[in-house]
C-alpha positions in Angstrom: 0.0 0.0 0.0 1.4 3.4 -0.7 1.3 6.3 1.6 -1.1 9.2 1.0 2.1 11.3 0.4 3.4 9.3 -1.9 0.0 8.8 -3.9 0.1 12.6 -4.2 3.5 13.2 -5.4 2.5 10.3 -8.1 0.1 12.9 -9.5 2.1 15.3 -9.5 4.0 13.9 -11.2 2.2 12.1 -13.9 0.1 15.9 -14.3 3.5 17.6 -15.1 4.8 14.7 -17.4 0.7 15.1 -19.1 1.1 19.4 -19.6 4.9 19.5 -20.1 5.7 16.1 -22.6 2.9 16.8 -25.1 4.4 20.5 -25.3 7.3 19.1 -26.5 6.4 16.9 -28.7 4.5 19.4 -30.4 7.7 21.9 -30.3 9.5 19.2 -31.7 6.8 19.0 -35.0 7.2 22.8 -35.8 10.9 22.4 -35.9 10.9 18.8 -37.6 8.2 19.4 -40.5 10.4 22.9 -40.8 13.7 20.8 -41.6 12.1 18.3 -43.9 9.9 20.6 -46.1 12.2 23.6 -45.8 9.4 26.1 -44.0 11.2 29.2 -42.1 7.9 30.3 -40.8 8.8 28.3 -36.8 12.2 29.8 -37.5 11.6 33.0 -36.3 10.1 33.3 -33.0 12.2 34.2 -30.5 15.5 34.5 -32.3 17.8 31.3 -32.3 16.2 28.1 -33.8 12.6 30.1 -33.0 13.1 28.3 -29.6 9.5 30.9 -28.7 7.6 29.2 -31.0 5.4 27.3 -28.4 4.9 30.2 -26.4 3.9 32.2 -29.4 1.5 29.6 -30.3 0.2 29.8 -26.6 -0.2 33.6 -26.6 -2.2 33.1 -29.9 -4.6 30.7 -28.6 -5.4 32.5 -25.6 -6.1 35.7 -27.1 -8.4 34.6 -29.8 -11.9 35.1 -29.0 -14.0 31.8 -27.6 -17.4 31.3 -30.2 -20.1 29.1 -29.7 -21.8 28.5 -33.0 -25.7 30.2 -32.3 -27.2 26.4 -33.5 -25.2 24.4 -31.7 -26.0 22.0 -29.0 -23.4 24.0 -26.3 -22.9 21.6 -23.5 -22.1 19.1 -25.4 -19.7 21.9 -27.9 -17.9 23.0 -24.5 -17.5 19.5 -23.3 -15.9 17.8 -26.5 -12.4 19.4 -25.9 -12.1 17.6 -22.2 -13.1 14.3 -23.2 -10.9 13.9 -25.4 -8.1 15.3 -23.5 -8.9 13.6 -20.0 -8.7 9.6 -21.6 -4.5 10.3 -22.0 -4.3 11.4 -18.5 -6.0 8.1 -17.2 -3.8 6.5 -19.5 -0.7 7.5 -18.5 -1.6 6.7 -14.5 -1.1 3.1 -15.7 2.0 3.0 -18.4 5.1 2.0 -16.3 7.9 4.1 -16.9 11.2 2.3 -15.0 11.5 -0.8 -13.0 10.8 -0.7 -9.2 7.3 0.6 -9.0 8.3 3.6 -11.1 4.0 3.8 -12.4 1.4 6.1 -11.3 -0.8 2.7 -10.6 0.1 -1.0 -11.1 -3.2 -2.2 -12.4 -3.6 -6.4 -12.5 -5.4 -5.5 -16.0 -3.8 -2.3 -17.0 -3.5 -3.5 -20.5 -7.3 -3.7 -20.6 -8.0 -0.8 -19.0 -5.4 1.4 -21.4 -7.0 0.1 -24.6 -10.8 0.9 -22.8 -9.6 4.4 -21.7 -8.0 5.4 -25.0 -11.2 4.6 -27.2 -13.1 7.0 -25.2 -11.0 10.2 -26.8 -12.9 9.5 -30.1 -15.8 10.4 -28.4 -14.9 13.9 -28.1 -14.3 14.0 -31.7 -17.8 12.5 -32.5 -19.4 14.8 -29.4 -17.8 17.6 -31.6 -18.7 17.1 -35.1 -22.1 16.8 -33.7 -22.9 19.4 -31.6 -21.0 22.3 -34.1 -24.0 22.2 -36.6 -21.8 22.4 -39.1 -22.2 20.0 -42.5 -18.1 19.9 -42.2 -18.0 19.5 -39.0 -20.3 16.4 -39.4 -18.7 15.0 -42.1 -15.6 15.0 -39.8 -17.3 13.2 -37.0 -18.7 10.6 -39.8 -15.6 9.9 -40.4 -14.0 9.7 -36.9 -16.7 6.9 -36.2 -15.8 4.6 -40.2 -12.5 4.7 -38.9 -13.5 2.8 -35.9 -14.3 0.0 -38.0 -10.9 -0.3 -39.3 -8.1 0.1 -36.4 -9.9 -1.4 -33.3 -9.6 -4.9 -33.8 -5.9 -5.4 -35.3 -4.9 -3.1 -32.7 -6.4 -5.7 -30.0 -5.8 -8.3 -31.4 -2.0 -7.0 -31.7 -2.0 -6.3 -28.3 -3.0 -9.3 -27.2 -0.3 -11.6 -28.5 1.9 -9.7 -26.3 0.2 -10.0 -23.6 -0.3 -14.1 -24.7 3.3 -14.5 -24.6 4.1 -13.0 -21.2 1.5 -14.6 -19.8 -0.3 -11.5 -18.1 -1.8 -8.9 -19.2 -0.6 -6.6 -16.5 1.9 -3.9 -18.2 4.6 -4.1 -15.5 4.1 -8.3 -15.4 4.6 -7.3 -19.2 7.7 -5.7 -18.7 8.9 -8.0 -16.1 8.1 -11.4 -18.2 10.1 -9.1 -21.5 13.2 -11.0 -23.2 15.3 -9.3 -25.7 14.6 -12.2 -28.3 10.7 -10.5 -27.9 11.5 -7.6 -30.3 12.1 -9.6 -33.8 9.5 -11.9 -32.6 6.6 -9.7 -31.7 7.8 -7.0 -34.8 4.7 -7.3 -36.8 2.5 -7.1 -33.9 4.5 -3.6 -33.0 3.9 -3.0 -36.8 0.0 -3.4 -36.6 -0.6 -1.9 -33.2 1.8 1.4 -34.1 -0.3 1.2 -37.2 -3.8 1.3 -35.6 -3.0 3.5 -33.1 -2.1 6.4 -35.7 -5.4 5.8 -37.4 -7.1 6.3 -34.1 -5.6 9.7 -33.3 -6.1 10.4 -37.0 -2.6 11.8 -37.8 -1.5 11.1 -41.7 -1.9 9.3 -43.8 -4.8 8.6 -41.4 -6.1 11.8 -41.3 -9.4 12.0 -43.1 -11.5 13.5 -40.2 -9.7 16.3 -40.4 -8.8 16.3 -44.2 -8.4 20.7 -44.6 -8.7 20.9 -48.1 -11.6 18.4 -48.4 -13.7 19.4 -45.0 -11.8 22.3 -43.7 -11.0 21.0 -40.4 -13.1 18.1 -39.6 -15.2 17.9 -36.8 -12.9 20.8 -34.9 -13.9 23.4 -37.8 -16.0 25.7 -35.5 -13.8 25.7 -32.4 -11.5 28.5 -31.5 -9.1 29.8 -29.1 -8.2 27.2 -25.8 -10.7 24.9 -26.6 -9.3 24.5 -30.3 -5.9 24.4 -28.2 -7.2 22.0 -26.1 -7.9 19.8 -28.8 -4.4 20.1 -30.4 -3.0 19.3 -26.8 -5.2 16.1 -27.3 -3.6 14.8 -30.5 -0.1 15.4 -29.4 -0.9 13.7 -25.3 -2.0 10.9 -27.7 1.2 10.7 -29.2 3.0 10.5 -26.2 0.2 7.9 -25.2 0.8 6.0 -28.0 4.8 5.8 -28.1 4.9 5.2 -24.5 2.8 1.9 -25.0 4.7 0.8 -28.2 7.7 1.4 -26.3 6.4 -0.8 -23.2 4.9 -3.3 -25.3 7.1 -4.2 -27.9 10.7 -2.6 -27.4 11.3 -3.2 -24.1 10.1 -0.2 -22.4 13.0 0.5 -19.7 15.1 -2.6 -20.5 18.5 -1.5 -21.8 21.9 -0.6 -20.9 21.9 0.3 -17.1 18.4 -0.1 -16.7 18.3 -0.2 -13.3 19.7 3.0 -12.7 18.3 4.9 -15.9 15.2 2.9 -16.6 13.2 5.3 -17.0 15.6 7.3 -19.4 15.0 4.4 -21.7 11.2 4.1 -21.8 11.7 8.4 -22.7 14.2 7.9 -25.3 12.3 5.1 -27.2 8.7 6.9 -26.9 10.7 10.0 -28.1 12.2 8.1 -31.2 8.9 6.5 -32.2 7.1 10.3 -31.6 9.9 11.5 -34.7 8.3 8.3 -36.3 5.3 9.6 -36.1 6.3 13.4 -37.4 8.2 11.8 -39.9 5.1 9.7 -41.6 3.4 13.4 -41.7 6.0 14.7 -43.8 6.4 11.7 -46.0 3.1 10.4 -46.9 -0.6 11.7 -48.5 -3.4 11.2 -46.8 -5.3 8.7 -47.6 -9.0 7.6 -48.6 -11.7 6.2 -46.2 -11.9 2.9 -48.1 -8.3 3.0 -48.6 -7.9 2.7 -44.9 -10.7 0.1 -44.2 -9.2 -2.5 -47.2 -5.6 -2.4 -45.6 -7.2 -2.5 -42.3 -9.0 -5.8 -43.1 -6.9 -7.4 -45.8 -3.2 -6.2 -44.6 -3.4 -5.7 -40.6 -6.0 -7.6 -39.3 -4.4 -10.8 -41.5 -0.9 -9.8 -40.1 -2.2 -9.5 -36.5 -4.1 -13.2 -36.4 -0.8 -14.2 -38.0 1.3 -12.9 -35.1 -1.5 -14.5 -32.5 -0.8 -17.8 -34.0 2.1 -17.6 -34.1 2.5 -16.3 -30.0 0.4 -19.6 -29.5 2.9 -21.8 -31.5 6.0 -20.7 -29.8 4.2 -20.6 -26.2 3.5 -24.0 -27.0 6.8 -25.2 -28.0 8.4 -23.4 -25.0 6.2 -25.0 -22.2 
């Protein structure tokens, strides 16, 4: 049992990691995508390497007027933004960082309750599109909820032959049951679960929900100033979500040279490297269509996914 102290310096902790991690990811994007397609514009800000740019972009946000479309459902408008933010925070309570207790919460089924929590953020999308009465807006929502039908399952079903071969489906039993010989075996299921999960947080080439030159911004189209901000803070916590859990799942999370010590150093540098992953399949790739999505979802992942199951079941086998 942990002290009340101790359970209050956890979230602490875990709420500055949530404000401060996403930040920099997102600081890291301007100055990536500004490097690879040559844009000066996050240059500037601040003088050297436009190190101001993220407070710039906060000033912006903060000063722009807050609108509530006259037609639209408000409650549900003004509530979007947090429900899609909030899932990333419960999230992250459970994602083990270093060895020794070094986790907000060691839940028995924190794999379980990761997956759960993180399909909730679509929701604020949906409640968005929705409640904007906007034709775009909707479209964008429509969209959020087809995609649904393509990442969900391989992304389980990915999950879940890691959590077949350790034999738990606890994510520090995960990390405690991880061998190095994991990572060539359990690549494609890192393949399809990385995969899925950039479909869910719609970031290209799964970004039709929020396709700008076909629906102008998707289901966000009528939001403005912190609540716009808010949900930009969303898609980037989601990042971190998702690295983080890639990271722990399939490349050893803190395991690594003097992993006792710098554990959780480790678990950071990995979800970092997978986070330029993700900027870097931004820059590289066009966005693709809805049906697109759902034929590689069913006749590329999903296939690649039950592959990997069987083949966790095989070797599980053959081991005991």
């Amino acid at each position: 049992m942990i002290t009340a102290l101790e359970a209050l310096l956890r979230c602490v902790v875990i709420l500055v990691v949530f404000l401060v991690l996403p930040l920099v990811i997102g600081q890291t994007e301007h100055k990536v995508m500004a490097h690879m397609q040559g844009r000066l514009g996050p240059m500037y800000a601040g003088g050297f390497h436009g190190w101001a740019q993220l407070v710039a972009d906060g000033v912006k946000f903060a000063q722009k007027e807050d609108i509530v479309p006259a037609d639209a459902d408000r409650r549900i408008f003004q509530l979007a933004p947090a429900v899609a933010l909030l899932p990333y925070l419960l999230v992250l309570v459970a994602i083990p960082v270093g060895p020794g207790g070094f986790v907000g919460q060691d839940l028995d089924a924190g794999l379980f309750f990761v997956l759960a929590v993180m399909g909730i953020g679509v929701l604020g999308s949906l409640m968005a599109g929705w409640a904007s009465a906007n034709k775009f807006s909707l479209l964008g929502g429509i969209r959020t909820a087809a995609q649904l039908l393509a990442y969900e399952l391989p992304m389980l079903l990915a999950a879940a032959s890691v959590a077949m071969a350790a034999g738990t489906v606890s994510l520090t039993g995960i990390m405690g049951a991880f061998h190095w010989w994991w990572v060539p075996w359990q690549i494609v299921g890192g393949f399809v679960f990385f995969t899925a999960g950039l479909a869910e947080l719609q970031r290209p080439p799964f970004d039709m929900p929020v396709a700008d030159s076909e629906i102008i911004f998707g289901a966000y189209t009528e939001y403005t100033g912190l609540r716009f901000a808010l949900f930009l803070l969303s898609e980037y916590a989601g990042i971190l979500v998702l690295c983080a859990l890639t990271s722990v799942l399939f490349l050893g999370g803190w395991h690594g040279p003097l992993a006792g010590d710098l554990g959780w150093l480790w678990t950071l540098l990995k979800t970092f490297a997978l986070a330029f992953v993700v900027i870097w399949l931004r820059v590289t790739y066009p966005r693709l269509r809805e049906d697109q999505l759902m034929r590689f979802a069913w006749t590329v992942l999903i296939p690649l996914a039950l592959a990997q199951l069987a083949l966790t079941g095989i070797v599980k086998v053959v081991i005991s």
